[in-house]
Phi, psi and omega in degrees: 000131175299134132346320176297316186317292207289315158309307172303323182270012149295311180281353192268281147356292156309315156326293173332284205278347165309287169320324183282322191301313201276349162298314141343299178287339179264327181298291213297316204275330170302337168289359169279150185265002159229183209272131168310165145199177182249108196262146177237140180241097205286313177328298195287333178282355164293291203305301182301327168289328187299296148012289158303298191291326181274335181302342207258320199266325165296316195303312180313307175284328176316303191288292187315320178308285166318272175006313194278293187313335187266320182298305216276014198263148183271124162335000000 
């Protein structure tokens, strides 16, 4: 067998199970009989950035704070 041969049937394979995932993927979502969707929970998703943001803003001043202390310390 050619080297060449057996590369087209990796791609050939590939192709294959690519069209079967999306054939699949397509049966299970038309057979539902409502619509996916997507719930958002703005509220909580509020809460976890204010959240980021203030642990991001202690680290920050925690790292300034040293930093002001390693300056200010004599070798």
């Amino acid at each position: 067998m050619s080297r060449r041969g057996s590369g087209w049937g990796v791609v050939a394979a590939l192709i294959i199970g690519v069209l079967l995932m999306f054939l699949v993927g397509w049966f299970s979502f038309s057979s539902n009989q409502r619509r996916a969707t997507l719930t958002v929970e703005t509220e909580q998703i509020r809460d976890d950035a204010q959240r980021a943001v203030d642990a991001t803003a202690k680290v920050i001043d925690e790292v300034k704070e040293e930093t002001r202390q390693a300056l200010a310390e004599p070798d």
